[in-house]
LUMBAMI-204757 format. One record per residue: residue number from 1; x, y, z of N, C-alpha, C in turn. Coordinates in steps of 0.05 Angstrom, whole numbers, plus 32768, in hexadecimal, padded with zeros to 4 digits. Example, Ala and Ser with C-alpha at 12.3 -4.5 7.8 and 13.67 -1.06 7.14 Angstrom:
(doke 1; (8108; 7F8E; 809C); (80F6; 7FA6; 809C); (8108; 7FBE; 809C)),
(doke 2; (8101; 7FD3; 808E); (8111; 7FEB; 808F); (8102; 8001; 809D)),
***
This chain:
(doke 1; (7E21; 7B05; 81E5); (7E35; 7B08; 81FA); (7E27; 7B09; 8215)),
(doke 2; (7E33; 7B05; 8231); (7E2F; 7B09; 8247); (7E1B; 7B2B; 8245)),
(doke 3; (7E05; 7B24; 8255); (7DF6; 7B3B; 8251); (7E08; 7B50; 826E)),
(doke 4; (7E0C; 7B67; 8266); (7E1B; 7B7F; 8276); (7E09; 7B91; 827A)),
(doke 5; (7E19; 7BA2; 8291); (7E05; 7BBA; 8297); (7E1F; 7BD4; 8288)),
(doke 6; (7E0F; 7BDD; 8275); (7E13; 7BF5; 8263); (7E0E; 7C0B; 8263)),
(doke 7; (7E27; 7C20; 8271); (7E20; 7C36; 827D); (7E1E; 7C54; 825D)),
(doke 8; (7E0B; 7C59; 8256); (7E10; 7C6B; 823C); (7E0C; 7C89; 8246)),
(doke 9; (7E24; 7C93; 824C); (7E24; 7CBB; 824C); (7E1E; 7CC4; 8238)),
(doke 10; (7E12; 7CDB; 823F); (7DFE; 7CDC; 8223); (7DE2; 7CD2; 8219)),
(doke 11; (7DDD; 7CC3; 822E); (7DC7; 7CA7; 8226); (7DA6; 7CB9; 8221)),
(doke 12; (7DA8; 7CD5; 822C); (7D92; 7CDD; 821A); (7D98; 7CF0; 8206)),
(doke 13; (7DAA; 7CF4; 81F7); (7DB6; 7CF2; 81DA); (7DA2; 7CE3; 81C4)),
(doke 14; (7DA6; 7CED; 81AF); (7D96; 7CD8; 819B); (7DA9; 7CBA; 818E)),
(doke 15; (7DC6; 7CC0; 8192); (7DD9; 7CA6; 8186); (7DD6; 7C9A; 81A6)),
(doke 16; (7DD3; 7CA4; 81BA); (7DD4; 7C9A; 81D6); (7DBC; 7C82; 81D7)),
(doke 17; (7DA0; 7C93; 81CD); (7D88; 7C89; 81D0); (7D82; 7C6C; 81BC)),
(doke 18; (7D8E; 7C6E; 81AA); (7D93; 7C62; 8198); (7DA7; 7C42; 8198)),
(doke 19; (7DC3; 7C48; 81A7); (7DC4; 7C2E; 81B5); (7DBF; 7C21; 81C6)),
(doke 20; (7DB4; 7C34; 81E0); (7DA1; 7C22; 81F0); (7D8C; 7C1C; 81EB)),
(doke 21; (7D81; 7C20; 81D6); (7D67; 7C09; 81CA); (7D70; 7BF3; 81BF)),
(doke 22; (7D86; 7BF8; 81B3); (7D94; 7BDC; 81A4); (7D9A; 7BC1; 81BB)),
(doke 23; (7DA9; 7BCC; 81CF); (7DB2; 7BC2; 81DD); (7DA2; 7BB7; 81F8)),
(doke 24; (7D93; 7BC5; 81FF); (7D76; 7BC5; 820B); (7D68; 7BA3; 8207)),
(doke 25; (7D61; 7BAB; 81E9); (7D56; 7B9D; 81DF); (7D61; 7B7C; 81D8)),
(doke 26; (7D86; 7B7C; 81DE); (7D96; 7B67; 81E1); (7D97; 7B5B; 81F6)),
(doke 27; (7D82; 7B65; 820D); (7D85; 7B5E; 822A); (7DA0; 7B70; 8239)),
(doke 28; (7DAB; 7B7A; 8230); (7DBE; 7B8B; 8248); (7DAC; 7BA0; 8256)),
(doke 29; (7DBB; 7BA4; 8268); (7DB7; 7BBB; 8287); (7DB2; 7BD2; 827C)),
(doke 30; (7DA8; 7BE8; 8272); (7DB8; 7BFF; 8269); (7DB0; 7C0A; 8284)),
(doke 31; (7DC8; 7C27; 8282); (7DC3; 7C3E; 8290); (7DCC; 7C56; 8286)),
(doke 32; (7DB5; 7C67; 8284); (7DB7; 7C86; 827B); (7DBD; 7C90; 8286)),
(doke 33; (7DDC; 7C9C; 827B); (7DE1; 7CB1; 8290); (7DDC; 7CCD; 8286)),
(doke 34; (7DD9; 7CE4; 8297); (7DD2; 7CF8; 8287); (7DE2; 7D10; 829F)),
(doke 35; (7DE5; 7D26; 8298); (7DEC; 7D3D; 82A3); (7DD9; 7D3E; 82B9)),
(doke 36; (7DCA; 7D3D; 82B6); (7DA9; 7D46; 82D0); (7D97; 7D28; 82D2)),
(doke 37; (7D9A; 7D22; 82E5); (7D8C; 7D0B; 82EA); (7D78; 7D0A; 82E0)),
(doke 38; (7D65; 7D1F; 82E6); (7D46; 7D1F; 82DE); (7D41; 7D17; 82CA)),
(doke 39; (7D57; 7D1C; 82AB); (7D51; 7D1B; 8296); (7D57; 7D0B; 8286)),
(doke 40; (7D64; 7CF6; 829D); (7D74; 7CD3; 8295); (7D5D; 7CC2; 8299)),
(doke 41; (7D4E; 7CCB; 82B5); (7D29; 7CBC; 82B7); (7D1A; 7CC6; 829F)),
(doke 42; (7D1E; 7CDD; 82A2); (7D03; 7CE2; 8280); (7D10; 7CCB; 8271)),
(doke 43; (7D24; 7CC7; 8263); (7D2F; 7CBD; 8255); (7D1D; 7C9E; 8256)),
(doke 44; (7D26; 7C94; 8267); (7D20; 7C7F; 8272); (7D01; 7C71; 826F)),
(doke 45; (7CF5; 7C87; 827A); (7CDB; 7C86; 8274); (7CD2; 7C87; 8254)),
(doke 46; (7CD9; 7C98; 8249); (7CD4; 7C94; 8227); (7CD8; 7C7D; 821D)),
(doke 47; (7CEA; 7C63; 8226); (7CEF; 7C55; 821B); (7CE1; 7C42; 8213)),
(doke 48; (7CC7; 7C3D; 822A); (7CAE; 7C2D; 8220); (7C9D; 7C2B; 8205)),
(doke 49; (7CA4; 7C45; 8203); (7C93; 7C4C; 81E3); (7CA7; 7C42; 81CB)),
(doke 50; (7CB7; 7C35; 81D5); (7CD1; 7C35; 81B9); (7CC3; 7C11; 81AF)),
(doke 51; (7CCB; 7C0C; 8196); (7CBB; 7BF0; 818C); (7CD2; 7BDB; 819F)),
(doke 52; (7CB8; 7BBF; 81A4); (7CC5; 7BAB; 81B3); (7CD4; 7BB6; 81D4)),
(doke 53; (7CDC; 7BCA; 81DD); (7CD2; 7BCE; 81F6); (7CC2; 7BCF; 820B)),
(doke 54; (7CB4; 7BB9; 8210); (7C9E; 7BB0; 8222); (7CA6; 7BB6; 8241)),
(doke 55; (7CBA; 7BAF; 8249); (7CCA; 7BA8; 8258); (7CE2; 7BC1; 8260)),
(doke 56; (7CE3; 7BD4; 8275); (7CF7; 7BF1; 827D); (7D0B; 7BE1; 8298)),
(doke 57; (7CFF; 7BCF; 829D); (7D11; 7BC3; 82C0); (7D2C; 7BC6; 82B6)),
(doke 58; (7D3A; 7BB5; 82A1); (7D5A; 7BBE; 8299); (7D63; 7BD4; 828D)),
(doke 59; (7D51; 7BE8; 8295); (7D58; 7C06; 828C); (7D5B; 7C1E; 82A3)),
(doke 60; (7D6C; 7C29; 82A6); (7D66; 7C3B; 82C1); (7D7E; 7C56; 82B7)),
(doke 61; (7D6D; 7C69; 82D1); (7D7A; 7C83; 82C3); (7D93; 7C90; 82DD)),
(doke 62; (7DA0; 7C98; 82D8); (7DB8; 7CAB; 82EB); (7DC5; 7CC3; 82E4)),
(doke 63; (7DD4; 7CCC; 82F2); (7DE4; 7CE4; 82E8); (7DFC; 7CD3; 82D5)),
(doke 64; (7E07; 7CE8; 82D1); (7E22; 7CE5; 82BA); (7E35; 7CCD; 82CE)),
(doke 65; (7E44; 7CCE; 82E9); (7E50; 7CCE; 82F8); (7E45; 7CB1; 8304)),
(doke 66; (7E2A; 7CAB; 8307); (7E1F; 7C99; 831B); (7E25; 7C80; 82FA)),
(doke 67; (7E1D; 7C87; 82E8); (7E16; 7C77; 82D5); (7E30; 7C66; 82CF)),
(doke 68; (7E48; 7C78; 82D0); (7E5D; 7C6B; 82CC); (7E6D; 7C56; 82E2)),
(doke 69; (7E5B; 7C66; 82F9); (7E69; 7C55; 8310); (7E5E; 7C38; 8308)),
(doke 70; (7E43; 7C37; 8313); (7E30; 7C20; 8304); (7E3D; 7C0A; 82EC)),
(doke 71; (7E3D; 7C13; 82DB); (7E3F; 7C04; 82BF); (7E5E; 7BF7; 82C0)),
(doke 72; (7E5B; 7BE2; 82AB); (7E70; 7BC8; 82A4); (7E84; 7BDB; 8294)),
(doke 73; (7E67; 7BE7; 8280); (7E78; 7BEA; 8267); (7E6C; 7C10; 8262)),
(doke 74; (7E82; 7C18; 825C); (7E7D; 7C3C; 825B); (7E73; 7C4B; 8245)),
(doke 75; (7E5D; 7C50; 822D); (7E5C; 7C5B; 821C); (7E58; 7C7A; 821F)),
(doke 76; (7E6E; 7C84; 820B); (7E6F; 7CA5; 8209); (7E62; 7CAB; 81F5)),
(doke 77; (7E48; 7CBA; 81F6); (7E40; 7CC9; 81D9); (7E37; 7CE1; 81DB)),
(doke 78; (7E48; 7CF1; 81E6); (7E46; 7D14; 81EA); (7E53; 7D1E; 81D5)),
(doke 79; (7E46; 7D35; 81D1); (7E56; 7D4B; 81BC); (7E74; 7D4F; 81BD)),
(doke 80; (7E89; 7D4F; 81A9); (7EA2; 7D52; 81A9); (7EA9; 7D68; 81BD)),
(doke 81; (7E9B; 7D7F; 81BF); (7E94; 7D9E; 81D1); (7E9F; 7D91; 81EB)),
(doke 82; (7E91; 7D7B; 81EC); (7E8E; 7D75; 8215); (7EA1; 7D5A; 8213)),
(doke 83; (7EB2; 7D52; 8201); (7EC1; 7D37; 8204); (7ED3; 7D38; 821B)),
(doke 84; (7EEA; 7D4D; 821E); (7EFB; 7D47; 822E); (7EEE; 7D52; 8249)),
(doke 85; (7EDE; 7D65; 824B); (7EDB; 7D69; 8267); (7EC2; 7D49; 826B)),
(doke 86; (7EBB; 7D41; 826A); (7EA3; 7D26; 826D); (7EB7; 7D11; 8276)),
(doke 87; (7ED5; 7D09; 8260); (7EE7; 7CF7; 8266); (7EFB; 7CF9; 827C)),
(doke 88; (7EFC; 7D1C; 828E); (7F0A; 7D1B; 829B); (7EEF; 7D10; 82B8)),
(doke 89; (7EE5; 7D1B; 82B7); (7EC3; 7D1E; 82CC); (7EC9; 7CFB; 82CB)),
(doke 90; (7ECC; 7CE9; 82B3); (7EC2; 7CCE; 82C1); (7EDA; 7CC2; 82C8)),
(doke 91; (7EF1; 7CC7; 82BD); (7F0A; 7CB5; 82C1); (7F08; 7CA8; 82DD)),
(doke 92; (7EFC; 7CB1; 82F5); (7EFE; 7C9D; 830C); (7EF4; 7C8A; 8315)),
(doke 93; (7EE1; 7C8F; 82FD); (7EC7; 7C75; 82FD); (7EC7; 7C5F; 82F1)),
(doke 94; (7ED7; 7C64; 82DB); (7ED8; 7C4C; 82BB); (7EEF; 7C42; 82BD)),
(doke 95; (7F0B; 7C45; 82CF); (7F21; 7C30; 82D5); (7F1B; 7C17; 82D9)),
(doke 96; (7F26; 7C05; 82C2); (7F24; 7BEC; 82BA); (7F13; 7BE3; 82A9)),
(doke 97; (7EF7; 7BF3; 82A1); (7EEA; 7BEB; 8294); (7EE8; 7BE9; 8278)),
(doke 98; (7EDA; 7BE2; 8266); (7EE1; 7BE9; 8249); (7ECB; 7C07; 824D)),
(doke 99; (7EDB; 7C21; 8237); (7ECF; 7C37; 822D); (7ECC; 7C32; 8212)),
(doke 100; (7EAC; 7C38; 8209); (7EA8; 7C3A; 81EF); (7EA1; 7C59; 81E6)),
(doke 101; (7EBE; 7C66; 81D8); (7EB2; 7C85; 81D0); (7EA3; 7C81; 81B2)),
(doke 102; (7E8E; 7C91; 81AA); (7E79; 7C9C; 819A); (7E8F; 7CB4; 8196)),
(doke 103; (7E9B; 7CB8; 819F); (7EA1; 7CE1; 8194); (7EA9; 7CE2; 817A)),
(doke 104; (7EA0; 7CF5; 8162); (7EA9; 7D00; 8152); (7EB1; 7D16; 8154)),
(doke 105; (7ECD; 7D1D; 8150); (7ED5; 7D3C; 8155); (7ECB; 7D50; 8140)),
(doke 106; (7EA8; 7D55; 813D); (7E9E; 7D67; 8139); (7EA6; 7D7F; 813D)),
(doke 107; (7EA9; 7D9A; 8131); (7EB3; 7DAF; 813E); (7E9F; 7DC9; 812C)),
(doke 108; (7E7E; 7DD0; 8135); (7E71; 7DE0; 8124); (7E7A; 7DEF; 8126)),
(doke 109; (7E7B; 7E07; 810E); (7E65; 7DFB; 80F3); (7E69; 7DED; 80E2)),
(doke 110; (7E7F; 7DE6; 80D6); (7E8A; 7DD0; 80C9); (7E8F; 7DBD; 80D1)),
(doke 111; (7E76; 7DAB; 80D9); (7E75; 7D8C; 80E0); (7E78; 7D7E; 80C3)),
(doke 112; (7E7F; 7D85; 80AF); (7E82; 7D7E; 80A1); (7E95; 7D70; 808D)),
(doke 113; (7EAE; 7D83; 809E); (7EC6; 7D82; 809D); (7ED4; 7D70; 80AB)),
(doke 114; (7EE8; 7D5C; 80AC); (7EF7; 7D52; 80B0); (7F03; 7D5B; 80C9)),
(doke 115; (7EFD; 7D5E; 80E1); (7F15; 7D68; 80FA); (7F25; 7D56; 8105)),
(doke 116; (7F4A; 7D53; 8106); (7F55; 7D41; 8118); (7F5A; 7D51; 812B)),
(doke 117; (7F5C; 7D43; 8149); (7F66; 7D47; 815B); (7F85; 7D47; 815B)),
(doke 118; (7F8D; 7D5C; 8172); (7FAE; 7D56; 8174); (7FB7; 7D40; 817B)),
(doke 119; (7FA8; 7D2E; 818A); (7FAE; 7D17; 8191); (7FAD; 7D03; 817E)),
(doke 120; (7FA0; 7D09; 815F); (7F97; 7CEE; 814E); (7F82; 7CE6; 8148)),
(doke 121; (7F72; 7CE4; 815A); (7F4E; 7CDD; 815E); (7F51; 7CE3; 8176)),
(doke 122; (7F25; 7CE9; 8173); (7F1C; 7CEA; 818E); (7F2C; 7CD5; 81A0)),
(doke 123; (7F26; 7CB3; 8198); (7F29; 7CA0; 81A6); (7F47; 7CA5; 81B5)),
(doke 124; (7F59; 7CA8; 81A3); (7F70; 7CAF; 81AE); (7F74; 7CBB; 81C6)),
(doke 125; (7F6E; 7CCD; 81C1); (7F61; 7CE6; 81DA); (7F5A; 7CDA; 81F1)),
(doke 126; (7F45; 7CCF; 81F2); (7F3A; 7CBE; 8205); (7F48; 7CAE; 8214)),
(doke 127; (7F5C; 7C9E; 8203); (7F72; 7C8B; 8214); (7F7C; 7C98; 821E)),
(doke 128; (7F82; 7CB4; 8216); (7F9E; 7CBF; 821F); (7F90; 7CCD; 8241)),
(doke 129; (7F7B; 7CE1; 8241); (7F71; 7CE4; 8255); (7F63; 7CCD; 8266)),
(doke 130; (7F54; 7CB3; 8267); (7F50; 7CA3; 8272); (7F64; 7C8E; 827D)),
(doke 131; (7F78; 7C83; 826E); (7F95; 7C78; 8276); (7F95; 7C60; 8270)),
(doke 132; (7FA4; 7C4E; 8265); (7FA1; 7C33; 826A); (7F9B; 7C1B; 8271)),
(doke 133; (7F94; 7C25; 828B); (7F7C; 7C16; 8290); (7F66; 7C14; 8290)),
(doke 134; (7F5D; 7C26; 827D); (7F40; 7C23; 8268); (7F40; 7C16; 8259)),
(doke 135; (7F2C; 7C04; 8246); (7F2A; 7BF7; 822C); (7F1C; 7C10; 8221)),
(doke 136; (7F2F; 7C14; 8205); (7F1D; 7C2A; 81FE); (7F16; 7C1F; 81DA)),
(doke 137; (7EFB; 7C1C; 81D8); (7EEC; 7C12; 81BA); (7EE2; 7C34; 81B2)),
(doke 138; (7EEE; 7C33; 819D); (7EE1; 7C4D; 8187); (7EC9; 7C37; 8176)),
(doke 139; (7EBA; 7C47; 817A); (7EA6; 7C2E; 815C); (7E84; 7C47; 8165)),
(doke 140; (7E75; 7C3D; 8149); (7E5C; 7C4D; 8148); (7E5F; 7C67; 813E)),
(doke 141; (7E6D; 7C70; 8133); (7E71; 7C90; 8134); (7E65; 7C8D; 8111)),
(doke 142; (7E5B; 7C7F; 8108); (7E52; 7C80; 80E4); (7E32; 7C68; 80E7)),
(doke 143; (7E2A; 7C69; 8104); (7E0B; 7C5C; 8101); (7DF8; 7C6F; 80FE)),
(doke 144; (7DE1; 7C7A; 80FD); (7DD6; 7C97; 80F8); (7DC2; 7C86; 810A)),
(doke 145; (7DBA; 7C97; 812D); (7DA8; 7C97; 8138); (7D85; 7C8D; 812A)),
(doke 146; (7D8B; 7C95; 8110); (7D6A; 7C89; 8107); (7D6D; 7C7A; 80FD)),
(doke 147; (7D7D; 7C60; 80FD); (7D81; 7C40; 80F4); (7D80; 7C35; 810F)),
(doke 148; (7D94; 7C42; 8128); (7D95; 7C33; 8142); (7D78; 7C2F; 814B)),
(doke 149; (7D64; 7C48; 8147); (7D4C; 7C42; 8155); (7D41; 7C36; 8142)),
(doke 150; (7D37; 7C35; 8128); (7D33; 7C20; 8114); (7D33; 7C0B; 8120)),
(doke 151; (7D16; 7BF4; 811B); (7D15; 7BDB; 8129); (7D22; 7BC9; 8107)),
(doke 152; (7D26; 7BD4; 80F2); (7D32; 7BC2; 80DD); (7D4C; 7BC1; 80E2)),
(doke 153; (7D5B; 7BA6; 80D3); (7D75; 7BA2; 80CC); (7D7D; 7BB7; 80C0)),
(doke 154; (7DA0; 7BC2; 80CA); (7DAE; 7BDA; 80BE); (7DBC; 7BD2; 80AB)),
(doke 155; (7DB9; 7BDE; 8092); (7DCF; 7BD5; 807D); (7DE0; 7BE8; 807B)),
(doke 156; (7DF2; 7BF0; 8091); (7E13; 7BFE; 8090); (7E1D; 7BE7; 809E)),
(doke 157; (7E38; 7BF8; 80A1); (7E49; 7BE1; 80B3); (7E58; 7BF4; 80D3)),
(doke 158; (7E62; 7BE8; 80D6); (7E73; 7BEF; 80ED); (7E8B; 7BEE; 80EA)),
(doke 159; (7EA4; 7C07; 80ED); (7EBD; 7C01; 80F6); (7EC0; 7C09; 8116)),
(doke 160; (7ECF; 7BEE; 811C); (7ED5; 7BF7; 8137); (7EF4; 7BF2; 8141)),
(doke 161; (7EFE; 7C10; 8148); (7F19; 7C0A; 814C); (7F25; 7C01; 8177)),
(doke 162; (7F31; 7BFC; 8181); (7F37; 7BF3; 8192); (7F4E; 7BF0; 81A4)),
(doke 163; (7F58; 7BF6; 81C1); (7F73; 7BFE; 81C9); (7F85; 7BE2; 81C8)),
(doke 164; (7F75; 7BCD; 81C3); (7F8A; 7BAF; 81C4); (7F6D; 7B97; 81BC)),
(doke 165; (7F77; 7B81; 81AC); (7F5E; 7B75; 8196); (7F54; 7B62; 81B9)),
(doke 166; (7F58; 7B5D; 81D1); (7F43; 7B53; 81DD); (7F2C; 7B6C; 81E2)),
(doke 167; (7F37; 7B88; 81D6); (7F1D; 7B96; 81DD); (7F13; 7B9E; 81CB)),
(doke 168; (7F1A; 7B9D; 81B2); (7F12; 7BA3; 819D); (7EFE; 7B85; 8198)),
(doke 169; (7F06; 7B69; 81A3); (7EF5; 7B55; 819F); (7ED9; 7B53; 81B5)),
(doke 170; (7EDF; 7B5E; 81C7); (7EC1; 7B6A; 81E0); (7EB3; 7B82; 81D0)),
(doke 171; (7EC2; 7B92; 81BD); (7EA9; 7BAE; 81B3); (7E9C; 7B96; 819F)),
(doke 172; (7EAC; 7B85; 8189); (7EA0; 7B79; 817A); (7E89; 7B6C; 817D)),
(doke 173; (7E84; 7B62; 8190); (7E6F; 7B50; 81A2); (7E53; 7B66; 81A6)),
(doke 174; (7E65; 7B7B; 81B0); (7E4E; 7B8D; 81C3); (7E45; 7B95; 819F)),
(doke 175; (7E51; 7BA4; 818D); (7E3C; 7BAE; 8178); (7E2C; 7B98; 8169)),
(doke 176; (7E3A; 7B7C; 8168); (7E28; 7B63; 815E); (7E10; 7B64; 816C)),
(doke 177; (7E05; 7B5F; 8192); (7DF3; 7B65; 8196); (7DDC; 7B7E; 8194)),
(doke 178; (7DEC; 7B94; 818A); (7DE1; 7BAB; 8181); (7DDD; 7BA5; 815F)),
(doke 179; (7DD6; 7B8E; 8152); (7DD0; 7B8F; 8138); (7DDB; 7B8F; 8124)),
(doke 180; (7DF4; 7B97; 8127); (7E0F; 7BAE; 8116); (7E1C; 7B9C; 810B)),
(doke 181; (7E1D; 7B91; 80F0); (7E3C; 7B92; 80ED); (7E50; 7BA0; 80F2)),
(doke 182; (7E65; 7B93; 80F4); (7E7D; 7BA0; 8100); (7E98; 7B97; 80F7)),
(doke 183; (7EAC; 7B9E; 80F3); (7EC2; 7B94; 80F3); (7ED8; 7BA6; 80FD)),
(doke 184; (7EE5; 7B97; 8100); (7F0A; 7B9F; 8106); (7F17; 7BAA; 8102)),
(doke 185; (7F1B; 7BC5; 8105); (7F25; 7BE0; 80FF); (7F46; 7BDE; 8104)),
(doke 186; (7F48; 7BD4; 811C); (7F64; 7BDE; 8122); (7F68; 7BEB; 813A)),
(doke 187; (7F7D; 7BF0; 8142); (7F85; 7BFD; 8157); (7F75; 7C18; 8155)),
(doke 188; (7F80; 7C2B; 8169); (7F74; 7C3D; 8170); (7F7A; 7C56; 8155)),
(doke 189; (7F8D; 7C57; 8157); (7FA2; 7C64; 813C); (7F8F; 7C65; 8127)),
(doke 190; (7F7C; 7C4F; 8123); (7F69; 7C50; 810D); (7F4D; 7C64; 8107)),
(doke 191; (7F4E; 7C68; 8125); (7F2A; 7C6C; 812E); (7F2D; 7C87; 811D)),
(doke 192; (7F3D; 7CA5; 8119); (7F3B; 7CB5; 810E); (7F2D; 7CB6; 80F5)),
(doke 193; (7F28; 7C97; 80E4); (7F20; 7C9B; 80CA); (7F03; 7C91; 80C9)),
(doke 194; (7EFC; 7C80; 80E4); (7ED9; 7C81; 80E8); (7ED1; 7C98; 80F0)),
(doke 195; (7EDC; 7CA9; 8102); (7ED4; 7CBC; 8110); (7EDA; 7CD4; 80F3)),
(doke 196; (7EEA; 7CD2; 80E5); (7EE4; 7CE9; 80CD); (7ED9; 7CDD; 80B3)),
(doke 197; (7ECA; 7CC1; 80BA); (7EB4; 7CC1; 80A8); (7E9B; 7CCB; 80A9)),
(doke 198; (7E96; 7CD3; 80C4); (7E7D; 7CDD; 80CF); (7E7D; 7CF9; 80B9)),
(doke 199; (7E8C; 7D0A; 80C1); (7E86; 7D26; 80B0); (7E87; 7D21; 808C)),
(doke 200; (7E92; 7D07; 8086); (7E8A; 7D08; 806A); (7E6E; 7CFA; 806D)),
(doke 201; (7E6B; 7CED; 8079); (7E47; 7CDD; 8072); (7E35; 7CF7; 807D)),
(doke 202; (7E3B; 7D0F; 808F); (7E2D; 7D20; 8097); (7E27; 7D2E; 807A)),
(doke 203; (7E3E; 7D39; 8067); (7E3C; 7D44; 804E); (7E27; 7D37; 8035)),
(doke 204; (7E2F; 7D1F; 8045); (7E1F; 7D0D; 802E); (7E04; 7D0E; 8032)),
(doke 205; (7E04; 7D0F; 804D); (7DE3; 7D10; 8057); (7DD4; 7D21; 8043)),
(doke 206; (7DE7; 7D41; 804B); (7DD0; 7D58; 8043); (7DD8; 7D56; 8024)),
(doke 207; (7DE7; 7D54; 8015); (7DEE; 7D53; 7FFE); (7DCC; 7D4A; 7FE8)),
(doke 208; (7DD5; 7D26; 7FFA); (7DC4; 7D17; 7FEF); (7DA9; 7D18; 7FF6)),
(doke 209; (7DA0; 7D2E; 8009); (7D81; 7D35; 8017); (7D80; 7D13; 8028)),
(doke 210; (7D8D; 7D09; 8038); (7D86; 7CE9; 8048); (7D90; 7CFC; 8064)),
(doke 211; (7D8B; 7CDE; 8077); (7D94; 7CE2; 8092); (7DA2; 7CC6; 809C)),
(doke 212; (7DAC; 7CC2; 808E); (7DAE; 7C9A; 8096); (7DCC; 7C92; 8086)),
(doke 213; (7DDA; 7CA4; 8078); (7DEE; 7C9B; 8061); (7E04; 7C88; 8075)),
(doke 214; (7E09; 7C6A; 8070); (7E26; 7C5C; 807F); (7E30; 7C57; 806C)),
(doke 215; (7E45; 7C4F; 8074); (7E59; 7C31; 806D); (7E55; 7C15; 806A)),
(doke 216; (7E68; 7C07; 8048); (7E61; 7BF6; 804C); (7E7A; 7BE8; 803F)),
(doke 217; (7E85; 7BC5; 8051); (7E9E; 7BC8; 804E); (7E93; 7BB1; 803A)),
(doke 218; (7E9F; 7BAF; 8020); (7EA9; 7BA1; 8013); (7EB7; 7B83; 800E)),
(doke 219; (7EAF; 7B6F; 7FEF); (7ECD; 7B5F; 7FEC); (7ECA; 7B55; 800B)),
(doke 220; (7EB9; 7B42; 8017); (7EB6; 7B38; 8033); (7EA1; 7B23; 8035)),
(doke 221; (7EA7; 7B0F; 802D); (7E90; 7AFD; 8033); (7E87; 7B07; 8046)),
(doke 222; (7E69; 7B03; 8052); (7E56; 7B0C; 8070); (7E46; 7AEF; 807E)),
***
């Protein structure tokens, strides 16, 4: 796809850190946004040491606020804790753009557990405080940070759900150059059941002693 500048909150996060290598590495813009500037440049700076990063010029660091002004496209991957105050903080910035939320409505100590929001899903949520004229893509919430930085092919998949299919067909694009299979979830209505797959693959994690457990869709020629 058209290479974009990709604003990720959160971006020194480990699921944060994790798609801007992917994507990085696809030729897009990234920008880290972080709470404290300082620690969006550390960020930044680490990134040289990551495999096949030769090259930091399409990488740059900002606050939470500057990053979103900046960027095409908005990725959220903060703790469920900080979702709605983060989505109210950017709503002035990300009108018109596509938003891609990461949130799982985690709620410790039982991340383990299944949490819905009153709204339905996180993503839900999101539309409802950001407004319509956001594109809002739920997708990533079942990749495990140590496949994203992994320089091998990932054998899970992607669901990605979406507020209307021309934006659900722009996330499709964006997780193809991130490596990912992906497919077609559905409207937004759907995203609750990626986002409460996370706490069963979390169970599965420690169950099964791994750190990496996904999804894998089925019955699908590839």
């Amino acid at each position: 796809m058209e290479k974009k500048k990709i604003a990720i909150i959160g971006g020194t996060g480990k699921e944060g850190r994790g798609l801007a290598y992917r994507w990085l590495k696809a030729g897009h813009e990234i920008g880290v946004g972080s709470r404290k500037l300082e620690r969006a440049q550390a960020a930044v700076e680490n990134f040289s040491e990551m495999p096949d990063i030769s090259n930091t010029s399409n990488l740059k660091g900002f606050d939470n606020n500057t990053a979103a002004q900046w960027g095409e496209v908005i990725v959220l991957t903060v703790p469920y804790a900080h979702h709605e105050n983060m989505l109210k903080q950017l709503k002035p910035f990300v009108q018109g753009k596509y938003f891609v939320d990461v949130t799982v409505p985690l709620i410790p100590p039982k991340i383990s557990i299944i949490k819905v929001p009153e709204e339905g899903s996180a993503a839900l949520k999101t539309q409802k405080i950001l407004g319509d004229a956001v594109h809002i893509i739920s997708a990533f919430q079942n990749i495990s940070f140590e496949l994203l930085l992994n320089n091998a092919p990932i054998d899970c998949d992607v669901l990605l759900c979406g507020s209307d299919k021309p934006t659900r067909d722009f996330g499709i694009k964006l997780a193809q150059d991130a490596g990912l299979q992906v497919w077609d979830a559905g409207p937004l209505e759907n995203a609750i059941i990626a986002e409460g797959l996370t706490s069963i693959l979390i169970r599965i994690n420690k169950k099964y002693k791994t750190h990496s457990a996904g999804i894998k869709i089925t019955g699908i020629e590839r």
